[in-house]
N, C-alpha and C positions, 0 to 999 in steps of 0.2 A: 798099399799105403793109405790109410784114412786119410781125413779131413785134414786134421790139424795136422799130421806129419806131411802134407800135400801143401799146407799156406808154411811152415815152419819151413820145408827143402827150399819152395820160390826163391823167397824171404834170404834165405842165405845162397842161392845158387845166382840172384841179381848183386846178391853184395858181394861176394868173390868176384861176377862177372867186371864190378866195377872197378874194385881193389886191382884188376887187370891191369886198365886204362888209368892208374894214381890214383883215383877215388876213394877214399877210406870214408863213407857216409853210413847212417843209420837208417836203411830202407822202412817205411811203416808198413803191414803187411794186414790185410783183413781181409775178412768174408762174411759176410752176413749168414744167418743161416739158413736161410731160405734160398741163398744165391749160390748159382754154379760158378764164378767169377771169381778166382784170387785178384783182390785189387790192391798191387802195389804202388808206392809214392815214392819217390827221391827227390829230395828238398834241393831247392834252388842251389847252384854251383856255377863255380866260372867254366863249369862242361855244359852248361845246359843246347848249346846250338849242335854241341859235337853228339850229346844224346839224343837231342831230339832231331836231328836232320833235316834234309829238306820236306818240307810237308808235312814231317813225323813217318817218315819213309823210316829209321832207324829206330824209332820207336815200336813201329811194326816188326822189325826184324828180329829185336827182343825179346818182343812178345813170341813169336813164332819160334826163337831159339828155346824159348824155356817152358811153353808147352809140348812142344816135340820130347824136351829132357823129362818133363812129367808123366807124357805118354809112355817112354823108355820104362819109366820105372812104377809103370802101372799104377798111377797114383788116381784116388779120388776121383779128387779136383784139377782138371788139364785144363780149362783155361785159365788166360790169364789177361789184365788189363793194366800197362805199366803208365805210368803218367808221369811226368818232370816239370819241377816248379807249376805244378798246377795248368800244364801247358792244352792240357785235351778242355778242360772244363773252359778257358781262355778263347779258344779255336769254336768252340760251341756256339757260344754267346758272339761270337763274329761270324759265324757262319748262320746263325738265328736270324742276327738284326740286316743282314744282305739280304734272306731271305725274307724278309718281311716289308723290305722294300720293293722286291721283284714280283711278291704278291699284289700291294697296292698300285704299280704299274697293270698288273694281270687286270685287276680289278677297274682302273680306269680304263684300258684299251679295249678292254674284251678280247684282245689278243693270245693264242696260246703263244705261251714262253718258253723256247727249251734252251736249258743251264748246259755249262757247258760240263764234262765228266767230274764226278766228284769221287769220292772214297765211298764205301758203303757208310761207316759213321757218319759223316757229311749229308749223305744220304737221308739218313733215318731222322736227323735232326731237321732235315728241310721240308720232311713228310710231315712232322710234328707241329711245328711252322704251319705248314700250309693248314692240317687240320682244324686250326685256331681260325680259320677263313671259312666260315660256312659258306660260302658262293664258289669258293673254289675247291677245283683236287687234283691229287698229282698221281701220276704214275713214274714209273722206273724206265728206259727205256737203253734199248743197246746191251752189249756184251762186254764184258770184261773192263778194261782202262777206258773202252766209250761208254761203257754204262752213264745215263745222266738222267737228269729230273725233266720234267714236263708238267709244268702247272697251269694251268687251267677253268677258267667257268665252268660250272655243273653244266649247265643249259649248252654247252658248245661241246659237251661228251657225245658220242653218238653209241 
């Protein structure tokens, strides 16, 4: 399955998934072309807490239901990135400006900080965060659901 037969299957295999749960909506479905990433959108609905779940715990599962199905069918493009009401982009920008708080504390204490377990996106967003801190840097630390951030002073790194 190429490309575009790869974003077209998503595309319609999210809006069946929907039309399951009552949902009759028009998924937006894109790929840049340089990007490995089907990125799908489902516009704001009175499902949006039942899709997106606790934490986006459902959102994840999603995703993971419909690249599994892409994988099945040897497609392309096997990942995927689902978002509802703009809900991941919303979570970003709140989990940026926390982090940028926990930095300026880092910075007045000279304290190292460890966050408590985050998601890998969460993650990556608070490393992005931190790098806008030249005095400070963060590492990853722990396994699996403990996995957490650790930020830090350059000068206190040993």
């Amino acid at each position: 399955m190429d490309r575009d037969a790869s974003i077209d299957y998503a595309k319609r295999y999210l809006e069946d998934l929907l039309s399951f749960f009552g949902l009759n909506t028009d998924v937006t479905a894109r790929c840049a072309p340089d990007e490995e990433v089907i990125e799908l959108s489902v516009p704001s609905t009175h499902l949006n807490g039942f899709l997106i779940g606790q934490r986006g715990e459902t959102l994840r599962s999603l995703q993971f239901l419909l690249s599994m199905s892409l994988k099945n069918k040897e497609a392309e493009l096997t990942r995927v990135n689902i978002d509802v009401a703009n809900y991941k982009h919303h979570r970003a920008e709140r989990v940026a400006d926390q982090v940028k708080e926990w930095c300026e504390q880092v910075v007045a204490s000279s304290e190292p900080l460890h966050l408590k377990p985050m998601t890998p996106v969460d993650r990556r967003t608070a490393h992005r965060v931190v790098a806008d801190f030249p005095s400070l840097t963060s590492r990853s630390e722990g396994e699996g659901r403990d996995r957490h951030l650790v930020i830090e002073k350059v000068s206190d790194k040993s």
